[in-house]
N, C-alpha and C positions, 0 to 999 in steps of 0.2 A: 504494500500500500504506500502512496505517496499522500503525503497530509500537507497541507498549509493552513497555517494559522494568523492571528493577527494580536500583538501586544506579547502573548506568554503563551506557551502550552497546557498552562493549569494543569499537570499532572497528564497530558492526554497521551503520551509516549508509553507511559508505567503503564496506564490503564488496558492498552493497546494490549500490548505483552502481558497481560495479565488474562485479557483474552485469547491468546492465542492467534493475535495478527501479526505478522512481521512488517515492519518497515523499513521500505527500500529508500525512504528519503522523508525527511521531518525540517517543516524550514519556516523561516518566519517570511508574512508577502506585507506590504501595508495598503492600507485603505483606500490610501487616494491613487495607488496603483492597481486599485480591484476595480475601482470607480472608472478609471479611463478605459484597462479594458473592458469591462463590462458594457460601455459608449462605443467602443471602437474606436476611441479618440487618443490621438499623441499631446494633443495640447489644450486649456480650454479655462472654463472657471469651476471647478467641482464646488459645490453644496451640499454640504452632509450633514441629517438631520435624520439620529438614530435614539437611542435614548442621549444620547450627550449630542455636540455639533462642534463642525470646524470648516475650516474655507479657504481653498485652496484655489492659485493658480498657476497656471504653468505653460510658460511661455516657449514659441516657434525658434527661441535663440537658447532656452534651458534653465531660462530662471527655474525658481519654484516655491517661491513663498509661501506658509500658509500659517494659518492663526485661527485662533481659538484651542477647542480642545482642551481647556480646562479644569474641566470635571464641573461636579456641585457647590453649587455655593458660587465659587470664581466664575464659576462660565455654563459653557453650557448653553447657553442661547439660543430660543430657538428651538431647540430639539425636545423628546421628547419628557426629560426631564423638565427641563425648563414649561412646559406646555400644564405639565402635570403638576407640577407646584405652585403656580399662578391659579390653576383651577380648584386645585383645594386651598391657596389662601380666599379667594374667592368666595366658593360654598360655606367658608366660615364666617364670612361677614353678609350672609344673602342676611340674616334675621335684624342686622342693623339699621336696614330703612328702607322707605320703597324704590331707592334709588338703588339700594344695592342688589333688591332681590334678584335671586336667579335660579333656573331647574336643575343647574349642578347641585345645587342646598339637597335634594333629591338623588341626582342621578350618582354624583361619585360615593356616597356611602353603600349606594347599592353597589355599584362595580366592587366597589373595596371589602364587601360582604361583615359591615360593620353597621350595626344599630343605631348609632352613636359618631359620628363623625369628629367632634370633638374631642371625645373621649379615648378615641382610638388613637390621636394625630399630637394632641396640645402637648406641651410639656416633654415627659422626660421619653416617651417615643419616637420623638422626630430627631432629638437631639443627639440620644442613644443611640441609631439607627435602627432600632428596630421596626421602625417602618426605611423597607427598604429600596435604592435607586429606582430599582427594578418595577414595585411598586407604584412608584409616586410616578413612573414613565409610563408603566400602564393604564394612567388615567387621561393622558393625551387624546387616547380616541375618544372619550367620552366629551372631552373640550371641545374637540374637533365637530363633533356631531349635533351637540348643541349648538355651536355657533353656527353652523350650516343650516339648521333647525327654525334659525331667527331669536336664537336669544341672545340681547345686545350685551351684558355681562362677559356672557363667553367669548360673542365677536371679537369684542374690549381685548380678551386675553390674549386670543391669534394675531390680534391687529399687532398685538404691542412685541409678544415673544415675536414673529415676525417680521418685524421690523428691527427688532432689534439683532437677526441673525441677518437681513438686507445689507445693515450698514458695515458689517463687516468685510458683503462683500465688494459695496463700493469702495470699501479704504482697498482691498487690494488689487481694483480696479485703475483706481489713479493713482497706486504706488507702480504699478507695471506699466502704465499709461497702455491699456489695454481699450479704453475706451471708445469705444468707434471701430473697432478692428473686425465686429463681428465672428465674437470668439462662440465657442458652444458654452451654453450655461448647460451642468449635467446637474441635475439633483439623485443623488443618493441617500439609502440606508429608509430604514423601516415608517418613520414617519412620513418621508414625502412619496415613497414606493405605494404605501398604504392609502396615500389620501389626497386624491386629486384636489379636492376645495384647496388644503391648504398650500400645495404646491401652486396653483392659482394666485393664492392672496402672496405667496413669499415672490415667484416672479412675477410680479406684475409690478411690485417695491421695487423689485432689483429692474427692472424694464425702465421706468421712472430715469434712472441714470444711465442707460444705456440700451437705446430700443434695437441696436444692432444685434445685440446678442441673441445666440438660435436655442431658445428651450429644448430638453429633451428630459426626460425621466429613463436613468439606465435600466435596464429589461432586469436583470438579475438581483436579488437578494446578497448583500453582501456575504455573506457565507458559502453560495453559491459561486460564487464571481470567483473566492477563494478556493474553489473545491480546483475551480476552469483554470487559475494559474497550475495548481499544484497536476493539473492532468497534461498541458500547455510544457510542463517542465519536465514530465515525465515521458513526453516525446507523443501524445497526440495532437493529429492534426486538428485544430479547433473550426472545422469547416460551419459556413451558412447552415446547412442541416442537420448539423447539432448542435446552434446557437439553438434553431428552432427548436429542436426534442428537447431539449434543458428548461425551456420557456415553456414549454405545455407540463413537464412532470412538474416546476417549481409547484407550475397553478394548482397541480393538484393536493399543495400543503402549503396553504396559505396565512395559517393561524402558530403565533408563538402563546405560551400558555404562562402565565404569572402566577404563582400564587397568591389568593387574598387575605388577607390577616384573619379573618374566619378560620379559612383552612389552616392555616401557621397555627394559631390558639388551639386547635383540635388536634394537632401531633405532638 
C-alpha cells in the first residue's frame, strides 16, 4: 500500500502493521498541493475552508505565499470552525432581544444532541475542551442552512466569517499583484465542497476585488485528492476516466460523522 497523509500520521503506519498491511511507501503531500491537483491547476488563488482555513497563492514565476492556518482562537477564519463558533455564540444570545433572536437558539442544541445549550457550552466546557474542534465545526452546516433559510442572525454570521476569510485573500492578491491576471480562484476542503450558498456568498467578496478571476470548486475531497497523489507517486497513470470513476465513488460517501456530546456523555 502507498499512503499519503497530511500534517502527521497519527499513528497510521503502526496501525497498518498491526493489521497486516504492508507498506511500500508512507509520505507526507500538503494541502495546497492536493488543492491544485485536484483543479488541474499549476498556479492560481486556493481557498481552503475545512474545519480550520488558509489562502494560498501561487504564482506562473513560483512565488507561493500563503497565510492563515492558525488554528482556534488565532485564526481560523472562515472555515468551519470559525462558522460554528459565531453560530453558537449567537444561539446564546437569540433570548437577549428581538433583535437578536434567531432558529439557531433551536436548531444547534439539537445538532449538538444537548437539552440545554448553555449548559453544555458556558464555562468550564469550552474552555477545557471538552467541547471539541471537531464539534463546534460540525455546526457550520446548520449556520449554513439557516442562513440560506432566510434567517438574518445566521446571514449576519456567513456574511461576516466570510468576509473575513475574503480579505485574506485580497491581501495576497495585491501582495502578488495578481490582480487583473485572471488567475483561477479554486475553493477547497469540506465547507465550501459541501455548500454551494456559501461558496457563492465567499466568491462573490473575493469577485468584488477582482472580477477576473475564474471560480471553480475542486471535484475531490481532500482526503481523496491525497489518496490521487499517493496513487500518482506510486506510478499510476491519473487519466480523464479515472478522474471520473473517483468523482462518482467519492459521491457515493458523502457524509463525515461527528460525535454529539449526547453521544460522548453516554460512553
Amino acid at each position: 500500500m502507498w499512503v499519503a497523509h497530511t500534517w502527521g500520521d497519527y499513528g497510521l503506519q503502526g496501525w497498518l502493521c498491526e493489521l497486516g498491511v504492508p507498506i511500500a511507501h508512507l509520505g507526507r503531500v500538503q494541502e495546497w498541493d492536493i488543492a491544485y491537483f485536484s483543479a488541474a491547476a499549476t498556479w492560481g488563488l486556493v481557498v481552503h475552508a475545512g474545519t480550520g482555513s488558509w489562502v494560498q497563492c501561487r504564482t506562473p514565476d513560483g512565488r507561493m505565499p500563503r497565510i492563515g492556518g492558525m488554528g482556534p482562537f488565532l485564526g481560523d477564519e472562515g472555515g468551519g470552525w470559525d462558522l460554528g463558533f459565531r453560530g453558537i455564540k449567537a444561539a446564546l444570545r437569540s433570548d437577549w432581544s428581538h433583535k437578536t433572536r434567531t432558529s439557531l437558539a433551536d436548531e444547534i442544541p439539537r445538532a449538538m444532541g444537548v437539552p440545554d445549550l448553555r449548559g453544555a457550552v458556558v464555562g468550564d466546557p469550552i474552555t477545557s475542551g471538552k467541547v471539541t474542534r471537531a464539534q463546534i465545526a460540525s455546526i457550520a452546516p446548520i449556520v449554513l442552512e439557516q442562513a440560506a433559510a432566510g434567517d438574518s442572525i445566521a446571514m449576519q454570521v456567513v456574511d461576516e466569517a466570510a468576509e473575513s476569510l475574503a480579505d485574506m485573500c485580497v491581501i495576497l492578491l495585491e501582495e502578488t499583484k495578481a490582480i487583473g491576471q485572471g488567475y483561477p480562484l479554486i475553493g477547497v476542503a469540506g465547507v465550501i465542497q459541501s455548500s454551494p450558498f456559501y461558496w457563492r456568498v465567499l466568491q462573490d467578496k473575493i469577485l468584488l476585488h477582482d472580477a477576473t478571476l475564474a471560480p471553480e470548486v475542486a471535484p475531490y475531497k481532500m482526503a481523496v485528492g491525497a489518496a490521487m497523489l499517493a496513487m500518482k507517486d506510486a506510478g499510476v497513470a491519473i487519466t480523464e476516466a479515472l478522474r471520473d470513476r473517483i468523482v462518482s465513488s467519492q459521491a457515493a460517501y458523502p457524509f463525515a460523522r461527528v460525535p454529539t456530546l449526547a453521544f460522548q456523555s453516554s460512553t
